[in-house]
C-alpha positions as CSV (number, residue, x, y, z in Angstrom):
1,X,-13.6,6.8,-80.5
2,X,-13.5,8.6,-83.6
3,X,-13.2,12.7,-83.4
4,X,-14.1,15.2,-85.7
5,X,-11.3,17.3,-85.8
6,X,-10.5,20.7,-87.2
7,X,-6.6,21.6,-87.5
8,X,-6.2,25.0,-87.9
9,X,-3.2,26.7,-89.3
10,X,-2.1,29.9,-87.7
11,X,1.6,30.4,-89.7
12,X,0.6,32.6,-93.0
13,X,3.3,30.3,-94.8
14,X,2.1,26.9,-95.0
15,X,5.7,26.0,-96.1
16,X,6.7,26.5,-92.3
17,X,7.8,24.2,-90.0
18,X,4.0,24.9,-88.5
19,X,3.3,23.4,-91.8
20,X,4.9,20.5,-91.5
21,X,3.5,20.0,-87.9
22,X,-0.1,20.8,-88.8
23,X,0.5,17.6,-91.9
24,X,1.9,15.5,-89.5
25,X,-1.0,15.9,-86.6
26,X,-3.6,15.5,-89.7
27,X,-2.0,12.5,-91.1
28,X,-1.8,10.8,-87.8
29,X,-5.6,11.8,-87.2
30,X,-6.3,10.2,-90.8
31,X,-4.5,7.5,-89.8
32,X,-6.4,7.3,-86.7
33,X,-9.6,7.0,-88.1
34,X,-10.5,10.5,-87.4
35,X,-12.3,13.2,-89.4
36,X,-10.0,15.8,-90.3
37,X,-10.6,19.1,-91.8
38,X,-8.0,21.4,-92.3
39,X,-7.6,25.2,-92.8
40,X,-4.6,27.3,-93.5
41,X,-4.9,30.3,-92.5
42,X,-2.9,32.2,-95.0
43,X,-5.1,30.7,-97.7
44,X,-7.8,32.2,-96.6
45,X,-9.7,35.7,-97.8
46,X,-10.7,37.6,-95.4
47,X,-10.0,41.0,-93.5
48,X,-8.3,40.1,-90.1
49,X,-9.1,43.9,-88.5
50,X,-12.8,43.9,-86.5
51,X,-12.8,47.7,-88.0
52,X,-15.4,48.8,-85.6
53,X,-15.3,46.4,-82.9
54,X,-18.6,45.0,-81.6
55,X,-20.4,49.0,-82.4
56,X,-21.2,47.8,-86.3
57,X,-21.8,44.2,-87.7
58,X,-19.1,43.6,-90.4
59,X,-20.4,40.8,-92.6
60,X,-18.4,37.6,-92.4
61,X,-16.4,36.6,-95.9
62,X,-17.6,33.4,-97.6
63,X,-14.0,32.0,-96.0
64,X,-15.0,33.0,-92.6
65,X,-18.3,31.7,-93.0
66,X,-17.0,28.6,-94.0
67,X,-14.8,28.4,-91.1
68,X,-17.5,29.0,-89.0
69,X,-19.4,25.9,-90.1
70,X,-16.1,23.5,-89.5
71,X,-16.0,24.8,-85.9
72,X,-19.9,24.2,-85.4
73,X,-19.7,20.3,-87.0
74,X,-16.4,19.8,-84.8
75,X,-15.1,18.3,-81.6
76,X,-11.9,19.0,-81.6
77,X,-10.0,22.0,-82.5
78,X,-6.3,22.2,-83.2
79,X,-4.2,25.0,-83.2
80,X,-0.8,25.3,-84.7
81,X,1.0,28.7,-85.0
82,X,4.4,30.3,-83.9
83,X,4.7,32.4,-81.1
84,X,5.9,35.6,-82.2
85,X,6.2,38.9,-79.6
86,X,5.7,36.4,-76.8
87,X,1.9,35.6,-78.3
88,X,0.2,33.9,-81.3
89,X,0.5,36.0,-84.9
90,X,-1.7,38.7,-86.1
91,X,-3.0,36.7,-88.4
92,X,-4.8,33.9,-86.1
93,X,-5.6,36.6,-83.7
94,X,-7.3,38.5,-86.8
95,X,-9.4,35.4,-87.1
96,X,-10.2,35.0,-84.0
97,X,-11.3,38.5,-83.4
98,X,-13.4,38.4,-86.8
99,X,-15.0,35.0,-86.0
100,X,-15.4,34.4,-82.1
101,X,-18.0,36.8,-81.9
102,X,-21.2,37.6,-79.9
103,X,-23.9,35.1,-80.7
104,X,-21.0,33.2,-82.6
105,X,-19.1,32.0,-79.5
106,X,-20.5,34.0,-76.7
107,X,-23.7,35.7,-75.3
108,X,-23.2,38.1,-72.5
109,X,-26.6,37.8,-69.9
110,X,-28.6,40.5,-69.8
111,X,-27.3,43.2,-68.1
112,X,-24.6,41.2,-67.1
113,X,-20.9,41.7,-68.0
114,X,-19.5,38.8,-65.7
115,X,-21.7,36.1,-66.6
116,X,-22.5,34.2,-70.4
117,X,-22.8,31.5,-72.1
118,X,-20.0,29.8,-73.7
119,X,-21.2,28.4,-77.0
120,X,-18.5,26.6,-78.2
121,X,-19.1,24.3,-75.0
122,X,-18.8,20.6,-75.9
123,X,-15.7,21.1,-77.6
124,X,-12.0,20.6,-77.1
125,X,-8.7,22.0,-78.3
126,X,-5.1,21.3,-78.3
127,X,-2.3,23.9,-79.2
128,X,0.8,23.1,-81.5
129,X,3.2,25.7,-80.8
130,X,6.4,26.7,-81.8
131,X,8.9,28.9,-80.4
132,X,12.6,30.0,-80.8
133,X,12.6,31.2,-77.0
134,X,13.4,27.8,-74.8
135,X,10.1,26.5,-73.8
136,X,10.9,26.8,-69.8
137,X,12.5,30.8,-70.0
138,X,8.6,31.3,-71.8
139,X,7.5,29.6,-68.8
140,X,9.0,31.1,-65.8
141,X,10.4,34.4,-67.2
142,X,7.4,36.0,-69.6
143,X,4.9,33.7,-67.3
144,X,3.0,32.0,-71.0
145,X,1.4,35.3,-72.1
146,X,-0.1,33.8,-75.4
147,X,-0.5,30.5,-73.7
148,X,-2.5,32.3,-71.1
149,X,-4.6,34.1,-74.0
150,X,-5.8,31.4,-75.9
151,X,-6.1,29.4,-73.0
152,X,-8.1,31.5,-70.7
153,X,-9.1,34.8,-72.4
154,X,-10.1,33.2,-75.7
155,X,-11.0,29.3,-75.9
156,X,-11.8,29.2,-71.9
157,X,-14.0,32.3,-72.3
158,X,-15.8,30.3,-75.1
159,X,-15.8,27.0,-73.5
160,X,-13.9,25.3,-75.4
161,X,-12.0,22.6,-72.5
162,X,-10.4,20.9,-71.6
163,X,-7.1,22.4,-73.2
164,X,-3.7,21.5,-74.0
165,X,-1.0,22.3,-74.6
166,X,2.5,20.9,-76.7
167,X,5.5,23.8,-77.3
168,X,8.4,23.0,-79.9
169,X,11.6,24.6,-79.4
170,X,13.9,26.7,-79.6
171,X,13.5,26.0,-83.3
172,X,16.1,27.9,-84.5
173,X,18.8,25.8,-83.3
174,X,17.0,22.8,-83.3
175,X,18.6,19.7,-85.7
176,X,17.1,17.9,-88.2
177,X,16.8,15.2,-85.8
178,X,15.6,17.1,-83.3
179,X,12.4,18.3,-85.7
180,X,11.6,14.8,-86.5
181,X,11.0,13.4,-83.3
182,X,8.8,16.7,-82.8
183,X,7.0,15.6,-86.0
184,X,6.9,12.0,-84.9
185,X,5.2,12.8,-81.8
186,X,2.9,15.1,-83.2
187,X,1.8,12.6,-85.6
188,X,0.9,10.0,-82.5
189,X,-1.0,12.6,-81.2
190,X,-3.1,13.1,-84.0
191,X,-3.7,9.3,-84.2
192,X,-5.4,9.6,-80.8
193,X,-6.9,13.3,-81.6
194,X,-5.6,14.3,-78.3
């Protein structure tokens, strides 16, 4: 079944082994016969600080706007980013914040501030992440705090399920071969946009 599929690029430095994993999941979902649009984060204009929070509407840039539309028309999102401080980059969280917004992503009920509606229902998301901490310390010692964000406080909250996923690392003392087989099986997960 053929997905339309939105890889989103959370490094600001497309050069980056993210990079080279966000090319490799959208060639494999090209190959695939899947929809693919792509944006880079770091290419994009747009103030990442929600300067008054939810108090004042701050107009959306024509990049964000743009961005909104790709996640309206798709049914997949991925992201790939770094984890830095133990959880995704300013940068993608600056997006987030600007762009999952209420009405956007959310409405709270009235006069409710445990129940809403999830408006990015329908869709689904996998996560590309890299690390130079070893995948299982982030695990079982920090206990996934930016896994746990996007997953739960952020996608979940805007329905965006089901959810997985795939951590690369320690990168910094990976090998060359080591960073190929990550790409390879990157790339046979885009071909199924899983």
């Amino acid at each position: 079944m053929i997905k339309r599929t939105l890889v989103i690029l959370g490094h600001p430095d497309s050069d980056s082994f993210c990079g080279a994993i966000a090319d490799a999941y959208e060639a494999g979902a090209k190959a695939g016969g899947h929809e693919v649009q792509r944006l880079d984060l770091g290419r994009l204009r747009f103030d990442p600080i929600l300067h008054k929070g939810y108090a004042e509407i701050q107009p959306l840039e024509p990049d964000l706007l743009e961005a909104q539309k790709a996640i309206e028309r798709t049914e997949h999102i991925v992201f790939v980013y770094p984890v830095w401080w133990g959880a995704p980059p300013a940068l993608l969280k600056g997006f987030i914040d600007r762009l999952f917004l209420p009405g956007i992503a959310f409405r709270f009920k009235p006069g409710a501030a445990t129940r809403w509606d999830r408006l990015f229902s329908g869709r689904t998301a996998r996560l590309l992440v890299t690390m130079d901490t070893p995948p299982w310390y982030y695990r079982w010692v920090y206990r996934m705090p930016g896994h746990n964000q996007m997953k739960r406080t952020i996608l979940g909250f805007c329905g965006i399920r089901p959810m997985s996923i795939s951590e690369f690392g320690p990168v910094k003392t990976s090998t060359p071969e080591q960073r190929s087989r990550w790409l390879a099986t990157v790339t046979a997960l885009g071909r199924k946009a899983s």
